[in-house]
Each structure stands twice: as C-alpha cells, then as structure tokens.
MARDOMI-363355 format. One record per residue: residue number from 1; residue in one letter; x negated, y negated, z of N, C-alpha, C, CB in turn. Coordinates in steps of 0.2 Angstrom, whole numbers, plus 2048, in hexadecimal, padded with zeros to 3 digits. Glycine has a CB too. Layout:
! MARDOMI-363355
NUM a X Y Z X Y Z X Y Z X Y Z
...
END
This chain:
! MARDOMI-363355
1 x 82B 81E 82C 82A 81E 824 824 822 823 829 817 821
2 x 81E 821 826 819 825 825 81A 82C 828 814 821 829
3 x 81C 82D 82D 81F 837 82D 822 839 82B 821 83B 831
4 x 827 835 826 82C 838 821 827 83B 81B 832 832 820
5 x 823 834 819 820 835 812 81A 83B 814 81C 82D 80F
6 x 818 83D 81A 813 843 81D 817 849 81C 811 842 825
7 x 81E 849 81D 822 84E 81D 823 850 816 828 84C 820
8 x 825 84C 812 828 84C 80C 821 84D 807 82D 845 80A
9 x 81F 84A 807 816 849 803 814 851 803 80D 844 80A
10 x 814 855 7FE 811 85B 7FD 80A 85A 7FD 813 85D 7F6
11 x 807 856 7FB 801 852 7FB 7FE 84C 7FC 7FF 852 7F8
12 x 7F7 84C 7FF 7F6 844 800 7F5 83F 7F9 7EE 843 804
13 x 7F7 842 7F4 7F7 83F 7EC 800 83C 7ED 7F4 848 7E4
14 x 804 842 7F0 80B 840 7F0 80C 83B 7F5 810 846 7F2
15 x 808 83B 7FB 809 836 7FF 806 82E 800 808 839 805
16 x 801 82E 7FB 7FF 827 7F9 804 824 7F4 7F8 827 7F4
17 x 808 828 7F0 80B 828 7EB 812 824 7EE 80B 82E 7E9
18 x 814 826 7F3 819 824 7F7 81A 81C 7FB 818 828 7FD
19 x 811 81D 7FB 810 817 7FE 810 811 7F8 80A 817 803
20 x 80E 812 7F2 80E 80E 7EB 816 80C 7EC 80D 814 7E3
21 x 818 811 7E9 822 80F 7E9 825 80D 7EF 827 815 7E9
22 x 822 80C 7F5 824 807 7F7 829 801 7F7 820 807 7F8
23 x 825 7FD 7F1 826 7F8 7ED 82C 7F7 7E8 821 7F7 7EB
24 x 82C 7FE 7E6 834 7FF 7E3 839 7FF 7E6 835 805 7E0
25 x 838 803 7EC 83D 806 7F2 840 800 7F4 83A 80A 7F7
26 x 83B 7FA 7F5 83D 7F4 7F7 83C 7EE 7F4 83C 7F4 7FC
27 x 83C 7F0 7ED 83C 7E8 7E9 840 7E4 7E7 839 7E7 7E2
28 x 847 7E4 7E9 84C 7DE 7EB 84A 7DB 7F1 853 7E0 7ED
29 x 849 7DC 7F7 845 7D9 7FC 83E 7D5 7FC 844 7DE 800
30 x 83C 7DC 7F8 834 7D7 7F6 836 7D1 7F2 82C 7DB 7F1
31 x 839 7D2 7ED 83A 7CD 7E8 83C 7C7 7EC 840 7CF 7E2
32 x 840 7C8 7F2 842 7C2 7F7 83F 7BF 7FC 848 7C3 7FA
33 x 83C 7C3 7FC 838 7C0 803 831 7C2 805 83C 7C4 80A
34 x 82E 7C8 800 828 7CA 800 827 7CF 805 823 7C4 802
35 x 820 7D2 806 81D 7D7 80A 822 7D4 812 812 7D7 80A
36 x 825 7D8 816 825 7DA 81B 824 7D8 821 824 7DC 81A
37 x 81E 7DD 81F 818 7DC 824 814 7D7 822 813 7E2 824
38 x 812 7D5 81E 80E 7D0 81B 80F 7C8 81C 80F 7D1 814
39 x 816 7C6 81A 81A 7C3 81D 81A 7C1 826 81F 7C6 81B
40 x 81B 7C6 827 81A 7C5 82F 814 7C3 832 81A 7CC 832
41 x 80D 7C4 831 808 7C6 832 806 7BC 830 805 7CD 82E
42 x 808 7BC 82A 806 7B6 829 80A 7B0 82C 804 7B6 823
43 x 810 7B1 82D 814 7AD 831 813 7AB 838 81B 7AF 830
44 x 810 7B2 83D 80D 7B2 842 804 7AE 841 80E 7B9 844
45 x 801 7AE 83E 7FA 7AB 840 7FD 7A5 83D 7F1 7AD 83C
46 x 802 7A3 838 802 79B 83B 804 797 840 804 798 839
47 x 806 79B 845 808 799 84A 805 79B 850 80D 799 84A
48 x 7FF 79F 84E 7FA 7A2 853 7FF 7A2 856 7F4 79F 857
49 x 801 7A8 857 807 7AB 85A 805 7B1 85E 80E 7AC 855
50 x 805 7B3 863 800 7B9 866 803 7BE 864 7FF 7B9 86F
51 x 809 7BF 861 80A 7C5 85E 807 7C8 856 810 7C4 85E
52 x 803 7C4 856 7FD 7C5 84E 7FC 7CA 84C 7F6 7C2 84D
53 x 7F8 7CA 851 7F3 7D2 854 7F6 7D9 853 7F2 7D1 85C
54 x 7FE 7D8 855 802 7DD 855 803 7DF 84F 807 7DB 858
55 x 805 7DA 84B 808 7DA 842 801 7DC 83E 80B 7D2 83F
56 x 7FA 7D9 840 7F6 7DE 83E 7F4 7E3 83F 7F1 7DC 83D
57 x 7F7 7E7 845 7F6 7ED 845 7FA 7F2 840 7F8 7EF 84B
58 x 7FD 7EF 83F 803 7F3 839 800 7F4 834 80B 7EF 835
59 x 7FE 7EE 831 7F9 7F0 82C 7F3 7F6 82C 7F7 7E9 82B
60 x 7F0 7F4 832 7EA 7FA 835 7ED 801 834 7E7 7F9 83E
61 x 7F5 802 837 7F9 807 836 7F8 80A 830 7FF 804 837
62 x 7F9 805 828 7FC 80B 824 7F3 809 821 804 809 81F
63 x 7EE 806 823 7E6 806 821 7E3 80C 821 7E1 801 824
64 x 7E5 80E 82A 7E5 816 82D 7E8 81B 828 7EA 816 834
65 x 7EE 81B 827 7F2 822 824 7EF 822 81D 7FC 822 824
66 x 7EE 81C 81B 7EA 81B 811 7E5 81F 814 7E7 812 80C
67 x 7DF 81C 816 7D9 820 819 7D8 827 817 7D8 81F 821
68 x 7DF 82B 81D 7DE 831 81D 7E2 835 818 7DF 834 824
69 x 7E6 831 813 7E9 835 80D 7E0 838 80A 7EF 82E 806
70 x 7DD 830 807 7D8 831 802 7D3 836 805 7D4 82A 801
71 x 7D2 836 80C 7CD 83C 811 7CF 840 80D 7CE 83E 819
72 x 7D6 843 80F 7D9 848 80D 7D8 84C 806 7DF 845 80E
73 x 7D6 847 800 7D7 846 7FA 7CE 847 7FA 7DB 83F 7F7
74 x 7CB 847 7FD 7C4 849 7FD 7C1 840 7FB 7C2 851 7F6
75 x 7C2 83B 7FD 7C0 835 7FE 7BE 834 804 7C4 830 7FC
76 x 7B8 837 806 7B8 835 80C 7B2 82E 80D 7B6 83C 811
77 x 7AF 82F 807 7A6 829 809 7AF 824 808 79A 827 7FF
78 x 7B2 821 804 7B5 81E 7FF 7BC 81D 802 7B4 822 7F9
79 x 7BF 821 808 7C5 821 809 7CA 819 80D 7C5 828 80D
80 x 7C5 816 80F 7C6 80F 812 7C5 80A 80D 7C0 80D 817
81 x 7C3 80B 80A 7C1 807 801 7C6 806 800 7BF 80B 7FA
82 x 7C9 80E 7FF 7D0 80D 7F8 7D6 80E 7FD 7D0 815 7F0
83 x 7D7 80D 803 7DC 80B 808 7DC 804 807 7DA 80D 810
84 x 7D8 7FF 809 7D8 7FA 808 7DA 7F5 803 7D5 7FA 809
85 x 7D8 7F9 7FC 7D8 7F7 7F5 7E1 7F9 7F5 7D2 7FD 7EE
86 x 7E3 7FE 7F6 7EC 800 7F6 7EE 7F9 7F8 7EF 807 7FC
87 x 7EE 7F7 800 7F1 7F2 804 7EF 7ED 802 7F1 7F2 809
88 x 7EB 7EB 7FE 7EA 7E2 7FC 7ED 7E3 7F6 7E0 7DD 7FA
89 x 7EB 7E9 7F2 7F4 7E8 7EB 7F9 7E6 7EE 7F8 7F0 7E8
90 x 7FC 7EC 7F1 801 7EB 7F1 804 7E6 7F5 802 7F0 7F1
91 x 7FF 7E1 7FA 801 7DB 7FC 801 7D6 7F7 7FE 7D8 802
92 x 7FE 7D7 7F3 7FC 7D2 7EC 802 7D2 7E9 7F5 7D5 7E6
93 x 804 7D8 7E7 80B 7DA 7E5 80E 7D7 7E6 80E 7DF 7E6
94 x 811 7D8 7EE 817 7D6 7F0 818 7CE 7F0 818 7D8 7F7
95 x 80E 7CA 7F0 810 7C3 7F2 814 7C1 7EB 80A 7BE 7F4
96 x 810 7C3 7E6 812 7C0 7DE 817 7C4 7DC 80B 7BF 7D9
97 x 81B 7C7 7DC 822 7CA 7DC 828 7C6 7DE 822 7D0 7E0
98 x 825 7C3 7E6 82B 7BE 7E7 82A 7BA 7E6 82E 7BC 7EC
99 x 823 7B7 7E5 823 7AF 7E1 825 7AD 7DC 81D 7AC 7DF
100 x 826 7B5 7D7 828 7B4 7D0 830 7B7 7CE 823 7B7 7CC
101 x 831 7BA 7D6 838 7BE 7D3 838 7C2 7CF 83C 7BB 7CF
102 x 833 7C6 7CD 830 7CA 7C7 831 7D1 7C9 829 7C8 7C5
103 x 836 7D5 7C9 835 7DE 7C9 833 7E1 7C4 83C 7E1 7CA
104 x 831 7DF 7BF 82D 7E1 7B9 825 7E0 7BB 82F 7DB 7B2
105 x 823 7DC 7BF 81F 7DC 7C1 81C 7E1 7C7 821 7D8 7C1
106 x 822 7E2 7CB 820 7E9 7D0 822 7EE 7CC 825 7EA 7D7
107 x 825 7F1 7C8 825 7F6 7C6 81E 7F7 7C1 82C 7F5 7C3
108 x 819 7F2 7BE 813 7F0 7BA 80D 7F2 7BE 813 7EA 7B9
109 x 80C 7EE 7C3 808 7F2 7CA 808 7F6 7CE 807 7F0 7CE
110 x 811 7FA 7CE 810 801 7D1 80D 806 7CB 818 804 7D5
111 x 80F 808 7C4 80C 80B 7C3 804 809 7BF 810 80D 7C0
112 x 803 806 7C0 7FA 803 7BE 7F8 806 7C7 7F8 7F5 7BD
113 x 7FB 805 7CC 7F7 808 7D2 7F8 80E 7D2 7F7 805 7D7
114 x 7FC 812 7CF 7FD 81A 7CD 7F8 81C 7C9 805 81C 7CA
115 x 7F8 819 7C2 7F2 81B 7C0 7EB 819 7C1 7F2 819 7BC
116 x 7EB 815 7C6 7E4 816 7C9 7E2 81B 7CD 7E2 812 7CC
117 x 7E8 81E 7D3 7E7 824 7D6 7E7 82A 7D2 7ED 825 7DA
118 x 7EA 82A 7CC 7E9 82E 7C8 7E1 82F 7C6 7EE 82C 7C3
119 x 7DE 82B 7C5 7D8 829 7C2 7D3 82D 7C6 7D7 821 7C1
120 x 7D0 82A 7CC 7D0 82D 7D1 7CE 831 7D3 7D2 82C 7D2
121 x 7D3 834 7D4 7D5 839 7D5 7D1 840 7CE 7DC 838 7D5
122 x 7D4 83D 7C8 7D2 842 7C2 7C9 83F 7C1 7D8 841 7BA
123 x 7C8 83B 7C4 7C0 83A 7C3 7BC 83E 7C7 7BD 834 7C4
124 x 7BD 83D 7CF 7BD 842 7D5 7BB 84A 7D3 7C4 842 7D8
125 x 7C1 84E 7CF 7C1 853 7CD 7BD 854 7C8 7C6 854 7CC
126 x 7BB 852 7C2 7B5 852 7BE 7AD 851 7BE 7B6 84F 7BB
127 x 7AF 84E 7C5 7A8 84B 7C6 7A5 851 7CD 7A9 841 7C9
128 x 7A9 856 7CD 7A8 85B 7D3 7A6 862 7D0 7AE 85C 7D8
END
C-alpha cells in the first residue's frame, strides 16, 4: 500500500493525502471492527502475546513513511510531531467510528485532517 501511494503520490502533500483516505477506502470495515492494525496490536498486549512487538512495528512502519512525507514537505525540526499527530487521529477515528457506527463521522475527520494539512502546509509557505 505504501509503494503504491509513493508511486501514485505526485507529492508528499498527495501521499499524506492517501494515507487520510485511508479511512474512506475502508470505512465499512472500520465501521465493524475498527483500525486493523490497531485492533491487532491491542488484542496482542492483552495477552502479552510475543507477537506485540511485531504489530507495533507496523505502526513504526507508517510513523516512518509519515516522518519522511513531512521531511519531504520541508518539516523536518516538526516531521515526527505531525506523523504521530496523523496516527493517533486517525486511530481515534477508527476507534469511535466503530463504537458509533458513524461514517458521517469518518468522512468529518478525514476532511478536518485535510484541512489541517492544508493549513500547514499554507502557513509553511508564508512564513518562508
């Protein structure tokens, strides 16, 4: 998924963007079951299950590729920040999406987190 969205991504603005909709792409699933990964991760530490470790790497996975979009985007003091700030959304998302059933809901927080990349981004550029 991530070398497709590297492929496709014209930019690292297109390829954060990718990773927002995410949540569209798969909000019947989320609506049922939640994050995935997230899910996983926390179904493994209750059971201190030695595969934990594993499932937090995924996460480190797309903490990594957010990281170097923002680099990319000239965030570099800042680029771990707003990688991290992405992935607690959009796990925030996913949890209260399936607690509520609510695709009005994901469709509400993907674009509020578009406009904050947007923001960003157009503050970045003024402030240079």
């Amino acid at each position: 998924m991530l070398d497709r969205w590297e492929l496709d991504g014209k930019t690292p603005e297109d390829r954060i963007r990718s990773f927002i909709r995410i949540l569209i792409t798969n909000k019947d699933d989320i609506k049922r079951y939640g994050c995935p990964v997230g899910t996983l991760r926390t179904e493994l530490a209750k059971l201190d299950h030695v595969s934990k470790g594993e499932a937090t790497k995924l996460f480190a996975l797309f903490q990594a590729w957010l990281r170097r979009q923002f680099e990319h985007l000239g965030f570099s003091e800042n680029a771990d920040m707003f990688a991290l700030h992405l992935l607690a959304r959009s796990q925030g998302v996913s949890t209260l999406a399936n607690a509520f059933n609510d695709e009005h809901f994901i469709n509400q927080e993907v674009k509020l987190m578009e406009e904050w990349l947007s923001h960003i981004i157009d503050a970045a550029i003024h402030t240079t």
